[in-house]
Structures are given as C-alpha cells and as structure tokens.
C-alpha positions as CSV (number, residue, x, y, z in Angstrom):
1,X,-32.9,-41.4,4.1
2,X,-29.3,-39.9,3.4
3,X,-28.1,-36.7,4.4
4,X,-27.8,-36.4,0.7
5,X,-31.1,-36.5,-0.1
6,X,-31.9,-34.7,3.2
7,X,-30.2,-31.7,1.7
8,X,-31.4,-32.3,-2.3
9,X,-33.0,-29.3,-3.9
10,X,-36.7,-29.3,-5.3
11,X,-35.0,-29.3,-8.7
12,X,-32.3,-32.0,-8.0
13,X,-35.4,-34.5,-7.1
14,X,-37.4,-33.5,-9.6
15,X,-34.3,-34.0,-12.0
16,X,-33.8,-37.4,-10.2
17,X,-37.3,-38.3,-10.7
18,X,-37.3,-37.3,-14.4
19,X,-34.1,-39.8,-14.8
20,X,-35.8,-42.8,-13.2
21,X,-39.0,-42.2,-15.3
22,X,-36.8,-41.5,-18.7
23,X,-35.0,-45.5,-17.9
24,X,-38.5,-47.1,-16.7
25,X,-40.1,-45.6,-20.2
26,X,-37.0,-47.0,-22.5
27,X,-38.2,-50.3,-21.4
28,X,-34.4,-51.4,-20.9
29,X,-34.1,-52.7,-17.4
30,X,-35.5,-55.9,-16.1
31,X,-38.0,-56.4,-13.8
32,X,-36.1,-56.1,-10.5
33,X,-34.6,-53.2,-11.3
34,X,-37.5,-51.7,-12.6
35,X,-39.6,-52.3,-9.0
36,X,-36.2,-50.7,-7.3
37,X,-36.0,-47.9,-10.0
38,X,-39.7,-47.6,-9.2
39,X,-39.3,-47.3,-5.4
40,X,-36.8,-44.7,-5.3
41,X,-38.9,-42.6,-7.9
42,X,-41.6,-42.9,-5.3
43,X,-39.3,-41.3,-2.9
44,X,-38.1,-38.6,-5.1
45,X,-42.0,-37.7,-5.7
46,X,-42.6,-37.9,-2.3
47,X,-39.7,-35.3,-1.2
48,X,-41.2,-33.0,-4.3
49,X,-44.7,-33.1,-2.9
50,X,-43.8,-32.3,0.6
51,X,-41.2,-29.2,-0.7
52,X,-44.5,-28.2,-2.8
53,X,-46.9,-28.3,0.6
54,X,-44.1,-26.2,2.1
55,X,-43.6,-23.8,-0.4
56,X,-47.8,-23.3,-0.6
57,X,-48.0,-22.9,3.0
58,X,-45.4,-20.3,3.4
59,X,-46.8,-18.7,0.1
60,X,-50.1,-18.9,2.2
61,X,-49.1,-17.4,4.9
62,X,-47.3,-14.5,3.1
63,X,-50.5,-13.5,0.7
64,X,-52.9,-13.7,3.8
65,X,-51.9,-10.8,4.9
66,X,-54.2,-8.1,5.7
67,X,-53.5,-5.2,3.6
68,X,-55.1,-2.3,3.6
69,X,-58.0,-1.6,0.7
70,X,-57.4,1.3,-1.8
71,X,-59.7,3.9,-0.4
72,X,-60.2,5.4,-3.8
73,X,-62.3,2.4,-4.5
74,X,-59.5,1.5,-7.6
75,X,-59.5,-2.1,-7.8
76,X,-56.5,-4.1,-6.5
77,X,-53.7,-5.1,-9.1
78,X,-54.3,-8.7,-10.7
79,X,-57.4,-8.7,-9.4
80,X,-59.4,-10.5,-12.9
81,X,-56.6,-12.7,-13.0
C-alpha cells in the first residue's frame, strides 16, 4: 500500500470508491480493466471498513462511560430515541 493511501481520508476513499463504481456501472472499460478497477475498489472498501471499526470503537469507548444517573429520577436526554 502507498503512503498515499496510508494517509487517505475516510472521505477521499469513499470518493475513490464511488469513482471506480461510477466507471464499472457505465459499462465502458473492458474486461481487464474492469477486474483491476474492481480490485482496487476492493481496497478502497476495505480501508473505509476498517476507518468505520475505528471510529465505532473509539465512539464505544467514549459513550461507555459511567455517568452518573439523574437523582431526580428525570429521564436521560435521548433516551426514546
């Protein structure tokens, strides 16, 4: 993998991967290039997947928390949401 891609942003895969999928969809490249266009799609959705985990794990991590109840018996903000 390239530093380049090392360093990509969610957004600039995702955008990457929306790319790929527009050409593979117009039906205008051959066969070969269709496989490759497909293969580096499949690394684009990889990289988003694995931002995604992250991002749930530290969004995880930050909600588990324990805060303390309202003693007033109120209910918590959001909480039929």
């Amino acid at each position: 993998m390239s530093d380049e891609q090392q360093t990509a942003t969610f957004e600039q895969e995702l955008e990457q991967l929306e790319v790929i999928v527009r050409r593979l969809e117009d039906g205008s490249v051959g066969l070969e290039e269709a496989v490759a266009l497909f293969e580096q799609g499949s690394r684009h959705l990889a990289a988003c997947r694995q931002r995604l985990i992250a991002v749930q794990g530290r969004i995880d991590e930050l909600t588990a928390a324990d805060l303390p109840e309202a003693s007033d018996g109120a209910q918590e903000p959001f909480a039929n949401v």
